[in-house]
C-alpha positions, 0 to 999 in steps of 0.5 A, a space after each residue: 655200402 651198408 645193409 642199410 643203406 639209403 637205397 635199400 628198403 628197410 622195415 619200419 621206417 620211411 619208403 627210400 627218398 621219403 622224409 619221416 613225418 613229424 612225431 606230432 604228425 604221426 601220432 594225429 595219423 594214428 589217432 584218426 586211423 584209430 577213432 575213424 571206422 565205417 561209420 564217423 558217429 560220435 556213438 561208432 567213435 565211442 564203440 570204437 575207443 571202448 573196444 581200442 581201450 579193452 584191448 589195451 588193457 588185455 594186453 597191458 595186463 597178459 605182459 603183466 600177468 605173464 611176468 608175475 606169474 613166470 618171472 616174480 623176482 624180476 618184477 619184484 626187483 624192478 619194483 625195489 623189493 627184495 624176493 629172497 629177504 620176502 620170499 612171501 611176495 613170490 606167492 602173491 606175484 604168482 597168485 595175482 598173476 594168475 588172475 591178471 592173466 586170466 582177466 586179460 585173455 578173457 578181455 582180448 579173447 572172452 566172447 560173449 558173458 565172459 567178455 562182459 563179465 571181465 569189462 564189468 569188473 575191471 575198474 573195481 579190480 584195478 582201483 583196489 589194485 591202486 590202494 593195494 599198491 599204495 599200502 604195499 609197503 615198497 620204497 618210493 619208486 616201486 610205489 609210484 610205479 605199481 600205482 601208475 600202472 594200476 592208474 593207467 589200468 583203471 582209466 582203459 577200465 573205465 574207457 572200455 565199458 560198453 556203451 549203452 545205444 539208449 
């Protein structure tokens, strides 16, 4: 037998002998687990997707910033560009790291004004992040995928805006 084996417990996967739930299971599971909180009002499921979203978005972009900012030609690659023939474009990957770094730690980390400030401006950051994408010049896929990402960024942006109790 095998590290692995049947008898032998392992991470992430099911206890030994219990089946694995089925994907549309577990994602119902993760979906209740997520929207459910002490409280079940619509206004405490509404804080508690706003705050999910946040923190979704300060994730997405702290793995963003980070690699444009420590790893611009892997990212300039994955996205069809050439960094040695526009080597410009290593500039601008750093420079928007930077600040897609700093959004996304004020967002999961930011208390207070800072916290607000970021949830304030980020669907604005990331709607003009969509037509910068878009007017970039990349071929087809690193177009797509550039917009998709800003898209996404853009709907958690709007999702995170605080609620108003009134």
């Amino acid at each position: 037998m095998g590290l692995l084996s049947p008898r032998l417990p392992t991470t992430g996967g099911p206890a030994p002998g219990r089946p694995r739930a089925p994907a549309a299971n577990r994602q119902e599971l993760i979906a209740n687990i997520l929207l459910s909180g002490a409280g079940g009002s619509v206004a405490d499921q509404g804080a508690r997707l706003s705050n999910i979203a946040r923190i979704l978005l300060g994730c997405i972009r702290c793995v963003n910033g980070a690699g444009a900012l420590f790893a611009p030609r892997f990212l300039l690659r994955s996205l069809g560009a050439d960094p040695v023939a526009n080597p410009a474009a290593l500039y601008a990957f750093r420079m928007f790291g930077v600040r897609t770094l700093i959004i996304g730690i004020q967002l999961l980390f930011g208390q207070g004004e800072v916290q607000r400030e970021a949830l304030r401006t980020a669907p604005i950051i990331h709607a003009t992040d969509i037509a910068a994408a878009v007017l970039a010049g990349l071929p087809a896929r690193g177009t797509r995928t550039a917009a998709l990402i800003s898209i996404v960024n853009t709907v958690l942006a709007l999702i995170a805006q605080p609620r108003s109790d009134t």
